[in-house]
N, C-alpha and C positions, 0 to 999 in steps of 0.2 A: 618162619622157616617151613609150612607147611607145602607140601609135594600134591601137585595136581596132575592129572591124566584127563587129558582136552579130546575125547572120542570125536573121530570126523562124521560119525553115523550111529545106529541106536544099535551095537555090537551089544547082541542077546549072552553070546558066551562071555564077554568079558565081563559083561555086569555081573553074570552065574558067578563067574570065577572069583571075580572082588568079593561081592557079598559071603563067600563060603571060606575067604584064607580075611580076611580082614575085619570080621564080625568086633564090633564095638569100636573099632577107629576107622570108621570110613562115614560119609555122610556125602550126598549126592546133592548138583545143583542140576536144575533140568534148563539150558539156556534155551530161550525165547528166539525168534527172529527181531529184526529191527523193530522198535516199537515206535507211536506218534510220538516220544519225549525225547526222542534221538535222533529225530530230522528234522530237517527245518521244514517250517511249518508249510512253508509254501510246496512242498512235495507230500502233501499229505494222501493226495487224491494217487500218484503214484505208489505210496506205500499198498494202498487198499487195491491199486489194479495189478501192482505186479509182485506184494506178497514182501515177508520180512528175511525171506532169504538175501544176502549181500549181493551174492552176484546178478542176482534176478532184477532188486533194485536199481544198483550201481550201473549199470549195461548202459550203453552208451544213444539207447533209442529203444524204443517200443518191441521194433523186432526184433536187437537183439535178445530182449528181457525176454520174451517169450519162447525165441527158439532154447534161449537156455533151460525153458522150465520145460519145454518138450524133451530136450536131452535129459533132463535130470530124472522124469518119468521112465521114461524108458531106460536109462541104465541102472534106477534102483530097479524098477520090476525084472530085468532081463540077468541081472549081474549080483547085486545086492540080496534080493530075498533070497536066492536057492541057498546063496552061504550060512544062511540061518536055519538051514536044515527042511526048510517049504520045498516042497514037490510040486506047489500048484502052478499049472502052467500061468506066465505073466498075463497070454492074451484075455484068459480068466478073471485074475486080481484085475487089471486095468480095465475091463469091462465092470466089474466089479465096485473100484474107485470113481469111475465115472458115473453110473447109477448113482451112487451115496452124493457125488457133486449136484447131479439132478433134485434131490430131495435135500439140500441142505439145509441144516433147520428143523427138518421134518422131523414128524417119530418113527423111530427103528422099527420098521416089518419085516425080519427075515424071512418070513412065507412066502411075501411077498416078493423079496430079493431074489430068493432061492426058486419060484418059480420062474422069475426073469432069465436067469440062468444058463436053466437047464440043471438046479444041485441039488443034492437032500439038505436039508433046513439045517443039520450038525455042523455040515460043510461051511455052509455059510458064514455059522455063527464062530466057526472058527479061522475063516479068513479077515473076517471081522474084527477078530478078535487081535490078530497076527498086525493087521493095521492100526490097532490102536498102541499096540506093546510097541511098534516103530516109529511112534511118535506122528502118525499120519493124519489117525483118526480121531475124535472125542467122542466119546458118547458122555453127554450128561445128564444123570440121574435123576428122579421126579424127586421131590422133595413130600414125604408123606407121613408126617407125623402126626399128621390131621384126622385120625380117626372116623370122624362123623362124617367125612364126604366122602363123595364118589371121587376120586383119584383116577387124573388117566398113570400106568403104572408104567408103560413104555419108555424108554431110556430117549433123550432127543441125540442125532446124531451129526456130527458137523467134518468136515476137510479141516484142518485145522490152519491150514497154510492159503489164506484169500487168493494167492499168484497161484497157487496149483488146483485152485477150486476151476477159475479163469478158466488156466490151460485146457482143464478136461470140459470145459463147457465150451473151449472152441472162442472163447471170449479176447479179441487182442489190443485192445483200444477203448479208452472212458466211452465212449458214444454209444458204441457194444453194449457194454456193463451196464450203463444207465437204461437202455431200452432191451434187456434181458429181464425175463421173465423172473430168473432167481435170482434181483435184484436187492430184495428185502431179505433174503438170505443171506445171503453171501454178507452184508452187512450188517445184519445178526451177527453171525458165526466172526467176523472179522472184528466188530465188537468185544462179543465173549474172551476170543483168546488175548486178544490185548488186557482185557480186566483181571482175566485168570492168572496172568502170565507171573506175576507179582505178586500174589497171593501167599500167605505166610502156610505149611503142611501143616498146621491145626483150623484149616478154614474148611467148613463145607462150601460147597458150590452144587444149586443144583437148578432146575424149573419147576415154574407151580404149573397144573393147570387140573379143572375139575370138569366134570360131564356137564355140569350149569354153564359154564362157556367163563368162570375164574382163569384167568390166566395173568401169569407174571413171568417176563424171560429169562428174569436170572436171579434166584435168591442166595442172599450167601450170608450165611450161619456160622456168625463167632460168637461163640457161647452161648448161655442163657440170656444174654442183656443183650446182646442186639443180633437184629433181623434187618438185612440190606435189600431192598426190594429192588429191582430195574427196569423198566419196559425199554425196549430199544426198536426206536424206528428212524427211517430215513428220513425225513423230515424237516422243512425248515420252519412249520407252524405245531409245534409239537401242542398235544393235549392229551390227558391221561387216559386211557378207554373205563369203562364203567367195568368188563373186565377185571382191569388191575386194581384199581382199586377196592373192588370187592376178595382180588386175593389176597391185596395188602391186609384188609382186617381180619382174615380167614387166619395167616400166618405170624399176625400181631408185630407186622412189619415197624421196626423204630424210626428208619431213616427210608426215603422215597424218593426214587430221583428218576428221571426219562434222561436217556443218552440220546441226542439229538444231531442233524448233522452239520450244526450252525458254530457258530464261535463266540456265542454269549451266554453265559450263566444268568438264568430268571426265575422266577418263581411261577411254577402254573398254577399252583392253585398254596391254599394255605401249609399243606403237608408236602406239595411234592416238586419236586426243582428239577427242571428243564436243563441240562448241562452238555456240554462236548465232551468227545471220548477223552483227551489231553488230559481236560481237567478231572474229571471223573477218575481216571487213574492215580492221580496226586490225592482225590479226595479218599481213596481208599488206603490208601497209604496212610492218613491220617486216625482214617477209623480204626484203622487194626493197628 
């Protein structure tokens, strides 16, 4: 008998408002775009170019999928953000968005941003910030419990939505995507948010990486007993880099596995298994 309220958008006031008249009986589900477990398999590579939005998906051809995701930019930035109370001009945030689609993947430099700009660094950090509370943005967190090492300590930052990373790279077609330079990005970031998407509110999720050149792309932390390591490349000859596996022993990783872009489950080496996103997402379900 329980009463739901289906938000068509990420309404800042309404949350305010729930959270402050309904404290102890309210509990929040964050819905996901279409994920690889809910299409058939054969539109996988569409999922990944044109994003988990439905109608981005569903669209009847290429360009329609795309001019949708061009409208759907422009009437959050032009129409959507000011009702949340933002002053920032849209051609800002969307210059803005599209820098961060440039470096997806990358680690967060608001200095850097901000002098792209034209902003003070505050500025920045708070349009930044504005996109991630709208569900646009990710930033994920360095994982740094590790004491004895150099830690890089910058947050890594991702488009959360692959079809609207695309759009703002200009990107309208697989051929595009594949010989685009933020290739290995964008397939990162379209990785992560599938893995995250299902994630139980007691998991950490974050990245390893150290000044010795350790690096793991996605650790994710349920409890004291296990440590979930991921390397994620595009790939159809996947093998571990020395890298990760020097972070897996840094972070005393239990389970190791490379997301790869193939459709077989194997073994790379004696700790670490070679798997598809599909499956990867069932196997975390298991784990937690």
């Amino acid at each position: 008998m329980g009463q739901f309220l289906i938000l068509g958008s990420a309404s800042l006031d309404l949350l305010q408002q729930s959270s402050e008249s309904l404290a102890g009986r309210i509990s929040y589900a964050t819905l996901t775009g279409l994920k690889p477990t809910e299409i058939d398999a054969s539109r996988f590579d569409d999922l990944w170019l044109r994003g988990g939005f439905p109608n981005s998906f569903l669209s009847i051809d290429g360009n329609s999928s795309f001019t949708w995701r061009q409208v759907f930019i422009s009437t959050y930035l032009e129409r959507d953000v000011p009702q949340f109370g933002s002053r920032i001009p849209a051609s800002t945030l969307r210059q803005l968005w599209t820098m961060l689609a440039h470096i997806q993947g990358g680690l967060l430099n608001v200095s850097r941003l901000a002098g792209g700009l034209g902003a003070s660094v505050p500025a920045v950090g708070r349009y930044i910030d504005l996109l991630e509370d709208l569900f646009l943005v990710r930033k994920l967190q360095p994982w740094a419990s590790n004491a004895g090492k150099r830690l890089v300590r910058a947050p890594q930052v991702y488009i959360r939505d692959s079809g609207l990373t695309h759009t703002l790279l200009k990107i309208k077609d697989y051929d595009d995507l594949l010989g685009h330079p933020a290739v290995g990005g964008s397939w990162e970031g379209f990785v992560i948010e599938n893995l995250l998407g299902d994630l139980p509110s007691w998991v950490s999720p974050h990245f390893y990486r150290t000044s010795a050149g350790a690096e793991i792309d996605l650790v994710i932390e349920a409890g004291n007993k296990k440590m979930i390591a991921i390397e994620i490349k595009r790939s159809m000859s996947p093998s571990a880099s020395k890298g990760f596996l020097i972070g897996c022993e840094d972070v005393n990783a239990t389970h190791r596995y490379f997301v790869y872009a193939g459709t077989e489950r194997f073994r790379i080496s004696k700790e670490v298994t070679a798997i598809p996103l599909k499956m990867m997402i069932e196997e975390l379900k298991q784990l937690l």
